[in-house]
matplotlib code that plots the C-alpha trace (Angstrom):
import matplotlib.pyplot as plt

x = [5.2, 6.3, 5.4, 3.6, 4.1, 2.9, 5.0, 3.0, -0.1, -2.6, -5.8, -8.5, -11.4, -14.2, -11.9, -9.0, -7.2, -4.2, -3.5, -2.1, -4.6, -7.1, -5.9, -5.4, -8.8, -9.9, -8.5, -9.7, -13.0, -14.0, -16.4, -16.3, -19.7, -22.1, -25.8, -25.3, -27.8, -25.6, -28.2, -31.3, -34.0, -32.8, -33.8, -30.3, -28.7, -25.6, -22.7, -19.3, -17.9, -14.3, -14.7, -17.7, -19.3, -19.0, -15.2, -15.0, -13.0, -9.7, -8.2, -8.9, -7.0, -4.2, -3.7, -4.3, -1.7, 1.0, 0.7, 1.3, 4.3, 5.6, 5.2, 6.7, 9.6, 8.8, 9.1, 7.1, 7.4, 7.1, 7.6, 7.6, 4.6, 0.5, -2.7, -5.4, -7.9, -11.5, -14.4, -18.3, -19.6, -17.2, -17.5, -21.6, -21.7, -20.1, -22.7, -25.6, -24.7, -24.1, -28.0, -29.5, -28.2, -29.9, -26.5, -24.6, -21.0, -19.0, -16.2, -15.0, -11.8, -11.2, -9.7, -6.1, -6.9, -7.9, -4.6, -2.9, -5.1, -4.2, -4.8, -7.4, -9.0, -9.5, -11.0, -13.2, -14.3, -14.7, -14.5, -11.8, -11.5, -9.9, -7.3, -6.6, -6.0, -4.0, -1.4, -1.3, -0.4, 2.1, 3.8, 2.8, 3.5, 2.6, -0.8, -3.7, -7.0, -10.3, -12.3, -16.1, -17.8, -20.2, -18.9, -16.6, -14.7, -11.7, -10.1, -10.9, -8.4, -5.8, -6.3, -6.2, -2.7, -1.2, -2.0, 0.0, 2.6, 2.4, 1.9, 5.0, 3.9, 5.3, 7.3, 5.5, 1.5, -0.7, -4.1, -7.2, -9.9, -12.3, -15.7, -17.5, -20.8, -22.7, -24.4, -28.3, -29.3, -27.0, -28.3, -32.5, -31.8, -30.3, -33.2, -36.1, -34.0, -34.4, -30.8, -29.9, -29.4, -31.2, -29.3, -25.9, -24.0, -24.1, -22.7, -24.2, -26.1, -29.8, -30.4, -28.7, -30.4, -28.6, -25.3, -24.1, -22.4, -19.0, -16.4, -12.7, -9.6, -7.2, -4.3, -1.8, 1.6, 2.4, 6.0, 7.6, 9.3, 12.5, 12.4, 10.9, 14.5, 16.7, 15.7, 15.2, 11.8, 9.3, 6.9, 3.8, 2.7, 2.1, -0.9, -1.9, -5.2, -8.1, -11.9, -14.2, -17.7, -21.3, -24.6, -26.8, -29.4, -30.8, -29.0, -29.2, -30.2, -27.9, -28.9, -29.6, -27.5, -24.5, -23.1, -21.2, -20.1, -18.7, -17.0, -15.2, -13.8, -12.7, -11.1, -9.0, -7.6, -7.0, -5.4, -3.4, -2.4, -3.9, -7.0, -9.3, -7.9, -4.8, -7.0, -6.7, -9.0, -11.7, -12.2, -16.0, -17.8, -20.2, -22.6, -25.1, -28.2, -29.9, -29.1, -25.8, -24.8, -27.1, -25.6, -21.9, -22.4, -23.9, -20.8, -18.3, -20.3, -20.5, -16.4, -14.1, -13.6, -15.9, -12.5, -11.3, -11.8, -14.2, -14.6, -16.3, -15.0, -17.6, -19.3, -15.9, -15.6, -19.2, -19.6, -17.5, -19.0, -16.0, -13.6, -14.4, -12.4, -9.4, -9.6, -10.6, -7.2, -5.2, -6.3, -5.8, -2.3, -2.0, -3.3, -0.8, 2.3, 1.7, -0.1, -3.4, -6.7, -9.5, -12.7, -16.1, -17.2, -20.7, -21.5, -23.1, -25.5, -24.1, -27.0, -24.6, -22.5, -19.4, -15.8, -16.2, -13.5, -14.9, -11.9, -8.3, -6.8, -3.4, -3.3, -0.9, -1.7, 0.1, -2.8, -6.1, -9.0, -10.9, -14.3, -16.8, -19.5, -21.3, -24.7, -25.4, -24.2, -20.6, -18.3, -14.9, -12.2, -8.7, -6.1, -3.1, -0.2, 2.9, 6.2, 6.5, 4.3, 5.8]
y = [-34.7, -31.1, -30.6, -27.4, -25.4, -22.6, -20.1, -17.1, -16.1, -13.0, -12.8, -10.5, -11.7, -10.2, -11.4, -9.7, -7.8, -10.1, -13.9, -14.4, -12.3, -14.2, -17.8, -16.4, -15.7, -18.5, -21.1, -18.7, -19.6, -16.4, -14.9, -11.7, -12.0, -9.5, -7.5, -4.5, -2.5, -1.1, -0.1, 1.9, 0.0, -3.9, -5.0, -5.0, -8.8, -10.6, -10.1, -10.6, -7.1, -5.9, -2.6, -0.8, -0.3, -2.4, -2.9, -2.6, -5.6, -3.0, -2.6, -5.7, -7.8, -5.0, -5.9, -10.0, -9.3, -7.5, -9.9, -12.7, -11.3, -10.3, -14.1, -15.3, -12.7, -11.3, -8.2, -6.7, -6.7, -9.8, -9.9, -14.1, -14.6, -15.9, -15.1, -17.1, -14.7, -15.4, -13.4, -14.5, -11.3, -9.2, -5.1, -5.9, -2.9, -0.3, -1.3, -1.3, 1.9, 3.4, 1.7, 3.4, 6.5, 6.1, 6.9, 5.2, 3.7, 7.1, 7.3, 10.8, 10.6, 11.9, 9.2, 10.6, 10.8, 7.3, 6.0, 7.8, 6.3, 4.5, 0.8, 2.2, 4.3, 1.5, -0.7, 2.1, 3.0, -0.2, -3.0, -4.6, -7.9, -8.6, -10.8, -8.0, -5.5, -8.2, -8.4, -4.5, -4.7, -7.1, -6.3, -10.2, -10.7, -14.4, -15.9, -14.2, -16.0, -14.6, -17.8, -17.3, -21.2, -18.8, -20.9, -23.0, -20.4, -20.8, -24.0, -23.3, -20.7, -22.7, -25.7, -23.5, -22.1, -25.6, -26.7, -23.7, -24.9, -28.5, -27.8, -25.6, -22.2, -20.2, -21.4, -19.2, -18.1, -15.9, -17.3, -16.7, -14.8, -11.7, -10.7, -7.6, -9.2, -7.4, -4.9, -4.6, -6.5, -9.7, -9.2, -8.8, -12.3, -14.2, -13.1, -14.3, -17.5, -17.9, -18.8, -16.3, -16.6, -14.4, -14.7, -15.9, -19.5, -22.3, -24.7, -28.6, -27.4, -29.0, -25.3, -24.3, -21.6, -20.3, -18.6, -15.5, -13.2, -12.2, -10.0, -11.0, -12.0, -15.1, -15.0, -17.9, -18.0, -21.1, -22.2, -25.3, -26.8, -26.2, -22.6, -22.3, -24.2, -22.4, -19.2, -20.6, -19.7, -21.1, -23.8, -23.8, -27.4, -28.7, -28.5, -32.4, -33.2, -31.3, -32.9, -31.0, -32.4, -31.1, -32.5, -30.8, -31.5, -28.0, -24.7, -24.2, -27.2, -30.5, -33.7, -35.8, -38.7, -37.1, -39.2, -36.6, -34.9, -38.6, -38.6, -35.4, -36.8, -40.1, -38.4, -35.7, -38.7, -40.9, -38.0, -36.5, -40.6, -40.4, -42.9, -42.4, -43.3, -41.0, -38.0, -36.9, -33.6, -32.0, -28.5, -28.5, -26.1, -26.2, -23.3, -23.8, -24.2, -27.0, -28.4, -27.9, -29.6, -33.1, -33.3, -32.8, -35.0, -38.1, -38.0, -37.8, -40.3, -42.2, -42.1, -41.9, -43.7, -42.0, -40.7, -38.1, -34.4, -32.3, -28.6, -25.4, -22.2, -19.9, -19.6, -17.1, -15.6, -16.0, -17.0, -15.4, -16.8, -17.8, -16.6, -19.1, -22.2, -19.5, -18.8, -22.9, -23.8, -21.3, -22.7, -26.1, -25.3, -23.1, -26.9, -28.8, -26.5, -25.4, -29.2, -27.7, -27.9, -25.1, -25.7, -25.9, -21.9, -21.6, -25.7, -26.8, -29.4, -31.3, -32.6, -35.4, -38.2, -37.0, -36.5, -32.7, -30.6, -28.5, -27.2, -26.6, -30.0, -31.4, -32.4, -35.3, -35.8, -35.0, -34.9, -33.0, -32.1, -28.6, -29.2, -26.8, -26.6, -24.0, -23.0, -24.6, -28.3, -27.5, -30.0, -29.2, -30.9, -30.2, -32.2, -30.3, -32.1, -31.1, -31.6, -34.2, -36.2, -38.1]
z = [-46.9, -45.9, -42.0, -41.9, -38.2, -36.3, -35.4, -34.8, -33.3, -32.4, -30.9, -30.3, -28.1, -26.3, -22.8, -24.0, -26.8, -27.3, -26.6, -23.3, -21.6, -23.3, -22.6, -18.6, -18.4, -20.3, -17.5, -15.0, -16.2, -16.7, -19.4, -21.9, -22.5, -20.8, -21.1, -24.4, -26.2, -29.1, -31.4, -29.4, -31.8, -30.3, -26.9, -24.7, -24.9, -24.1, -26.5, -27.0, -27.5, -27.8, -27.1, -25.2, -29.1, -32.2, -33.4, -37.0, -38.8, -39.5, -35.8, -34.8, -38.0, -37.0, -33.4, -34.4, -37.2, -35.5, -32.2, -34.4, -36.1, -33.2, -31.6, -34.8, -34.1, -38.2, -39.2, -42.4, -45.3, -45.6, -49.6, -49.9, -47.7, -49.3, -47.0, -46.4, -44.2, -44.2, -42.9, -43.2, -42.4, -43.6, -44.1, -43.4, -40.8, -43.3, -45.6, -43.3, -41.8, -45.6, -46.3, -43.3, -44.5, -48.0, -50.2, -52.5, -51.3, -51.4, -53.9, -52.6, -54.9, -58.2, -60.5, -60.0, -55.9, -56.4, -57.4, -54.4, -52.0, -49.1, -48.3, -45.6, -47.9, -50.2, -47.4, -46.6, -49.8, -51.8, -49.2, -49.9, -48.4, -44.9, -46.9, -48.9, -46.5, -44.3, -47.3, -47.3, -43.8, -44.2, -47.6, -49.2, -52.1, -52.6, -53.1, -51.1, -50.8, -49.0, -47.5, -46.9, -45.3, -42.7, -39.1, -40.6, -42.3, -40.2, -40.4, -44.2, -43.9, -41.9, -44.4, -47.5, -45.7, -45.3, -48.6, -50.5, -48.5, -48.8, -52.8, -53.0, -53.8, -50.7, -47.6, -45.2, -45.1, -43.1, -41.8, -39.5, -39.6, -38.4, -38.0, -36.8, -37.0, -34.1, -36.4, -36.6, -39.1, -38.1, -34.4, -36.0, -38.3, -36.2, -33.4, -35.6, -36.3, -32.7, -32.4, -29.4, -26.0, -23.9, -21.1, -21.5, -23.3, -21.8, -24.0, -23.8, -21.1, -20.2, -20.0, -22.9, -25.2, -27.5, -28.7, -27.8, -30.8, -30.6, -32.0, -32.5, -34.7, -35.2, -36.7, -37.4, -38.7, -40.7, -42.1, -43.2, -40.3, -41.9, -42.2, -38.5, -37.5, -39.6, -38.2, -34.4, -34.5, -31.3, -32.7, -30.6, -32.9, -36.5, -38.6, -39.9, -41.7, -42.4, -43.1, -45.3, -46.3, -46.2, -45.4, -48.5, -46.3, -44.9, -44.9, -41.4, -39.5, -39.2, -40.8, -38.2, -38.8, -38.8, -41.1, -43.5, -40.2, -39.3, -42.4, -42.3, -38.5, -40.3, -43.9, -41.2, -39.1, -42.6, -44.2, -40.6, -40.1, -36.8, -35.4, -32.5, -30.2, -30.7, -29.9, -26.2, -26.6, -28.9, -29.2, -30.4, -32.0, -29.1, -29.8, -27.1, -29.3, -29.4, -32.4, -32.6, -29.3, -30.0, -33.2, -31.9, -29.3, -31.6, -33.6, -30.4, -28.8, -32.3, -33.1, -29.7, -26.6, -23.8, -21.7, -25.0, -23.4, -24.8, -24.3, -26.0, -25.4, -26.5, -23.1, -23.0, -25.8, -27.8, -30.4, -33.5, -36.6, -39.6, -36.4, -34.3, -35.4, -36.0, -32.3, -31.2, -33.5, -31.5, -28.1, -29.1, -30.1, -26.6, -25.2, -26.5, -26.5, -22.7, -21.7, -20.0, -21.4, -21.3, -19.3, -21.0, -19.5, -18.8, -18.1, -15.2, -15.9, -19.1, -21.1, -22.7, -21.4, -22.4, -20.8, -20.4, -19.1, -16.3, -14.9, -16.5, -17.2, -17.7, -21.3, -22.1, -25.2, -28.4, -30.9, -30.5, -33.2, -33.5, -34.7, -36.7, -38.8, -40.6, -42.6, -45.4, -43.4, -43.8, -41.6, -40.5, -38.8, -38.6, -36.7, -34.3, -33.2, -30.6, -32.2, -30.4, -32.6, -34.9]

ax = plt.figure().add_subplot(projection="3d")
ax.plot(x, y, z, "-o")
ax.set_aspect("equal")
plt.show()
């Protein structure tokens, strides 16, 4: 089977505006979440912003895009290249803020304007999808697909990515995933859901209460290992298996056996050739609600020998909806390529017996899983591996 490994990657977080800044402050145990009242009709509450307003999704995919490239040492265009980039929220706050205003979408552009126009002005005026305007960026000319699983969006992406590669239809793909999702009527649903935290994220805390949303970009570069050695390229790790199933149970609660979620673990370790006990660490989706966390924790405790790690890293950086696994996949890879793992941020008082990481911790291991899971009972796994690995 063709090994499929990362080269390249960018990130945008609500600690910092590029990867290494990021992954400093992550060990550091610091957060980027703090007290904001963007919109004067919500109640002030913690978020996860970029910037001191909202980010729109266009600047941040840019910065995500060009670190990567830059990482991967690529230069655009970049004619033979697919992208996989997913979004769940998507252009929401253009549309919202074009709803509030009681017009239409603007066209603005005569028909032969129109075909003149600029990539931006197309994402402006039509919402184009972030995969779309990622491939504009990048001059791609291969396959471009747009994801949309709500939280589990990104290793959909990354999975999609590996699998035109492993099938033969490019040598080289684009993946991750952006949102923008603080806008006001993401912030008022999710309120009335009574999903939020009112103070801060404290994930599989006793005291947990909530997630915190979050801004931010991921973007991977994936090759086939033989074009990352013919051009010398640095490979942070390899991308294995992937799990997919869903519950069809309830669109936003997890069935409480966890058995489809067990499944997904055990089809990503069949298909990545990997058993439990191969699995130093787990990156978990770790939300801090309630739910979430029992769930999670009933099909670690369920699978893998009590010592694996386990650590959530949205008490840093919030949490980012279809971005998250995108940012969870690049900080497994940082694990594994620089042998330290990142510290569950915001635990004190774990409300599960379970090997958490509370400070940074060597990581010997050459395999680790990111975990995630979405509305509608979607389960994700996907399975890392240094090159080491065999």
């Amino acid at each position: 089977m063709t090994k499929v490994v990362v080269t390249g990657m960018g990130l945008v977080s609500s600690l910092a505006s590029n990867l290494d800044q990021t992954w400093q402050r992550l060990l550091a145990g610091e957060s980027g979440l703090g007290l904001h009242q963007p919109f004067p009709d919500i109640p002030p509450q913690p978020l996860g912003l970029v910037n001191p307003q909202p980010s729109r999704i266009e600047p941040l995919l840019e910065l995500a895009v060009s670190e990567a490239l830059q990482k991967a040492s690529l230069a655009t265009p970049l004619g033979d290249c697919g992208v996989v980039i997913g979004s769940s929220r998507g252009c929401q706050a253009q549309w919202e803020e074009r709803a509030a205003k009681g017009l239409d979408p603007p066209i603005g552009l005569d028909p032969e304007e129109a075909l003149l126009a600029t990539p931006a002005d197309i994402f402006q005026l039509y919402s184009a999808s972030p995969a779309t305007l990622v491939a504009q960026l990048i001059g791609a000319q291969g396959p471009v697909l747009a994801p949309r699983a709500a939280c589990a969006t990104g290793i959909w992406a990354i999975a999609q990515g590996a699998e035109l590669i492993r099938d033969g239809y490019c040598s080289r793909v684009v993946v991750g995933a952006v949102e923008a999702p603080i806008t006001p009527l993401t912030l008022a649903g999710f309120n009335k859901m009574g999903a939020m935290a009112k103070s801060g994220a404290y994930p599989f805390d006793q005291q947990r209460e909530g997630f915190v949303l979050a801004e931010g970009a991921a973007i991977l570069v994936l090759e086939t290992e033989s074009l990352a050695y013919h051009r010398q390229a640095k490979i942070y790790g390899q991308i294995l298996g992937m799990g997919l199933t869903v519950d069809a149970y309830h669109m936003s609660a997890p069935e409480q056996s966890r058995r489809w979620a067990m499944i997904a673990v055990q089809d990503c370790l069949r298909r990545s050739q990997l058993t439990t006990n191969d699995i130093g660490y787990i990156h978990a989706h770790g939300t801090a609600t309630q739910l979430n966390d029992q769930a999670e924790a009933t099909v670690i405790q369920g699978l893998f020998p009590p010592e694996v790690a386990v650590s959530s890293t949205k008490g840093a950086t919030g949490h980012t909806l279809g971005t998250s696994a995108a940012l969870g996949s690049v900080f497994c890879l940082l694990s594994l390529s620089q042998k330290v793992l990142p510290p569950c941020v915001g635990l004190q008082d774990p409300a599960f017996d379970l090997n958490f990481v509370r400070e940074p911790q060597i990581c010997d291991s050459q395999a680790v899983l990111c975990f995630s899971s979405g509305f509608g009972g979607q389960n994700t796994v996907l399975a890392i591996a240094s090159m080491d690995h065999s």
